[in-house]
C-alpha positions in Angstrom: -12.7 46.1 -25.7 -12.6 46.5 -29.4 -9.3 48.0 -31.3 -10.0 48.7 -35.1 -6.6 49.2 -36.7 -7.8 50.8 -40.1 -5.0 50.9 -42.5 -3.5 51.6 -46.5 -4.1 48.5 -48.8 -2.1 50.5 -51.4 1.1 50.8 -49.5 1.4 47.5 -47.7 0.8 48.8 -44.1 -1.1 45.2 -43.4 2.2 44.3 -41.9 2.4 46.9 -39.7 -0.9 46.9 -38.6 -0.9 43.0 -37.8 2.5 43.6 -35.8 0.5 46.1 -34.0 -2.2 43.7 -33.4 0.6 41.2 -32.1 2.2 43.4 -29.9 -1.4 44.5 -28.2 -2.5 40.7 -27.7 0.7 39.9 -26.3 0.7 42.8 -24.0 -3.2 42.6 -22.8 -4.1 38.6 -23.9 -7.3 38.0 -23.6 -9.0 41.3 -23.2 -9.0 42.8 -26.8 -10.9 42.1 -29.9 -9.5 43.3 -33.0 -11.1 44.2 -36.3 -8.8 45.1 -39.0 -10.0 47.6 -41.6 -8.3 47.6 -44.8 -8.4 50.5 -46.9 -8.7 49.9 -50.7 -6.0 51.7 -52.9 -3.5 54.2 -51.3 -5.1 56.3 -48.4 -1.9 56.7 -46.7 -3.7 55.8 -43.4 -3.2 54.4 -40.7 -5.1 54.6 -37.3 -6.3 52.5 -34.0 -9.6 53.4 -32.5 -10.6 51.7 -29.0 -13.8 51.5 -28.7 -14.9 54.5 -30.9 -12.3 57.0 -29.8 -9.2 57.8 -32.1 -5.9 57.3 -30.1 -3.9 57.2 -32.9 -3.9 58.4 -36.8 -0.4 58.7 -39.1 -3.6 61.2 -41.4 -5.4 63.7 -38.5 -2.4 63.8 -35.8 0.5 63.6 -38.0 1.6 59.8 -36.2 3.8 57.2 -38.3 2.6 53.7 -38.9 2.9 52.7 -35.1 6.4 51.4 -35.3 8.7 53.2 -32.8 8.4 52.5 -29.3 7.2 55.6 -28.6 4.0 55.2 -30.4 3.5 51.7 -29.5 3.5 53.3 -25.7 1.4 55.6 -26.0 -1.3 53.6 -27.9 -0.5 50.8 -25.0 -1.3 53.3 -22.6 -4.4 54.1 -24.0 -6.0 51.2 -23.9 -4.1 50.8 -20.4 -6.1 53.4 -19.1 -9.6 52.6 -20.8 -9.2 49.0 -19.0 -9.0 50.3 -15.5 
């Protein structure tokens, strides 16, 4: 399963977006394939797509940067679900 974490270059969200990716291979080793998409200059953005579909986007559904456990859930559970 691919997750493409595409996020601002401009505002340092690389960190957030590799403690995303951490967090994912940790919780589902083996099973993902990540492809991190850097934005050049300051987009503001920052959103996960599993295999094509948008479960998360800080620009079209008003999300943050993936840190609270709340959205780390919820994109967990996304990818949960697409794996059954």
């Amino acid at each position: 399963m691919e997750v493409t974490i595409r996020y601002c270059g401009g505002w340092g969200y690389g960190r957030f977006a590799q403690g995303l990716a951490n967090l994912l291979d940790d919780e589902f080793p083996g099973k993902l394939k990540f492809k991190m998409d850097r934005d050049p200059g300051t987009s503001g953005a920052f959103e996960v797509t599993v295999d094509g579909e948008l479960v998360h986007s800080k620009l079209t559904k008003s999300q943050g940067r993936a840190e609270s456990a709340k959205e780390q859930e919820a994109i967990k559970a996304a990818i949960g679900a697409k794996l059954k």
